[in-house]
C-alpha positions as CSV (number, residue, x, y, z in Angstrom):
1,X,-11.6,-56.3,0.6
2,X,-15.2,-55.3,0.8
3,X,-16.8,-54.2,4.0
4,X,-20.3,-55.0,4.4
5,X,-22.3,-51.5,6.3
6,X,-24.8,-52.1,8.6
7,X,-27.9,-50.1,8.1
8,X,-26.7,-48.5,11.5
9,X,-23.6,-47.6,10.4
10,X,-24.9,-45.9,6.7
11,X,-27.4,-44.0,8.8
12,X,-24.9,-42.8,11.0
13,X,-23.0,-41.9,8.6
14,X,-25.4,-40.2,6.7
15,X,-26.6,-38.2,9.8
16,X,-23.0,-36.8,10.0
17,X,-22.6,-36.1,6.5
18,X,-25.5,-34.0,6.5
19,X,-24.3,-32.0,9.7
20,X,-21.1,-31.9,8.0
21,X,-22.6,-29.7,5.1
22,X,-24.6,-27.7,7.4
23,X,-21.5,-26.7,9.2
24,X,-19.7,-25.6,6.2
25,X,-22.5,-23.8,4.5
26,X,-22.8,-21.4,8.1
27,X,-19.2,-21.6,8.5
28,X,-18.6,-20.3,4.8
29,X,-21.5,-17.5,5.6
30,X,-19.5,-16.5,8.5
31,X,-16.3,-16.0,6.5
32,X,-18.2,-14.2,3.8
33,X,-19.3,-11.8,6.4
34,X,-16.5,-11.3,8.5
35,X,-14.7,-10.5,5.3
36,X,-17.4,-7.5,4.0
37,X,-16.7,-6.3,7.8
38,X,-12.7,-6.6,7.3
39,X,-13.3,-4.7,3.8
40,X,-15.3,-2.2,5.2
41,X,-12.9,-1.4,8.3
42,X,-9.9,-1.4,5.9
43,X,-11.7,1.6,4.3
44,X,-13.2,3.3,7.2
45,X,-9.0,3.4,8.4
46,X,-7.9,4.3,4.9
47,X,-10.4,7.5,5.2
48,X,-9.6,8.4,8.6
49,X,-5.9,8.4,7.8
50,X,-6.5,10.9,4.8
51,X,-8.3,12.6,7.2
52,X,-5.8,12.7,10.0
53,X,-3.0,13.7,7.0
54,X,-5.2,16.5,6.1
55,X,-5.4,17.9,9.8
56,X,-2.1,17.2,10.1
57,X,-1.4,19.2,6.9
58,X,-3.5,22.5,8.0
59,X,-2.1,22.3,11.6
60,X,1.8,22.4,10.1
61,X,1.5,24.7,7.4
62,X,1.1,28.5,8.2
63,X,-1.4,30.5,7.5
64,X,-1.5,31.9,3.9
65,X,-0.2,28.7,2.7
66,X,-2.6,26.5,0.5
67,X,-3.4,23.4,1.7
68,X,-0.8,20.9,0.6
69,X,-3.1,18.5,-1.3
70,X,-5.8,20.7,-2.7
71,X,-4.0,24.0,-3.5
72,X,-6.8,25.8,-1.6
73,X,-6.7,27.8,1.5
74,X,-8.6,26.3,5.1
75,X,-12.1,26.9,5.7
76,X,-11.1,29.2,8.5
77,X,-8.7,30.9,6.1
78,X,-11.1,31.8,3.3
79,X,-13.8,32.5,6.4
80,X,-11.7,35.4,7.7
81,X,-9.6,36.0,4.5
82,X,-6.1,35.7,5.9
83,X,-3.2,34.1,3.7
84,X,-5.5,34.7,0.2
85,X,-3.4,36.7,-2.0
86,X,-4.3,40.0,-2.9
87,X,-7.2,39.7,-0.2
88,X,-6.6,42.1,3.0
89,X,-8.4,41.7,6.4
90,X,-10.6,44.2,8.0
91,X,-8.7,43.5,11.1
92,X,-5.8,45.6,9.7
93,X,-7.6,48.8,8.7
């Protein structure tokens, strides 16, 4: 069977082809960037979890005790020299 177009119909038809492609080109735009955002938040919350172990870490282990994943002692603990082996405080003399 062969259907004859009108020159209506082929125009038509063109005019929604061509929106067609438009639509996908933006829509496949929009995915691309919605998917650098998703990346990007994916390792914003992989930092901030490191970050709330390591917190975590200094607020549960005592002081004098490295820090769990470094080996190292707390800012505040090197600051003031408590917990560092064979380092004594000036609070005590």
């Amino acid at each position: 069977m062969q259907a004859e177009w009108t020159e209506e119909a082929i125009q038509r038809i063109t005019t929604e082809n061509t929106t067609l492609k438009q639509r996908v080109r933006r829509l496949t735009a929009d995915n691309r960037t919605l998917d650098e955002r998703l990346k990007a938040a994916r390792s914003n919350l992989r930092f901030q979890d490191r970050r709330v172990a390591d917190l975590e870490a200094q607020i549960a282990s005592p002081p004098g005790c490295p820090h769990p994943r470094s080996g190292r002692l707390t800012v505040s603990e090197a600051a003031t020299g408590h917990g560092a082996p064979g380092v004594e405080s000036s609070e005590g003399k």
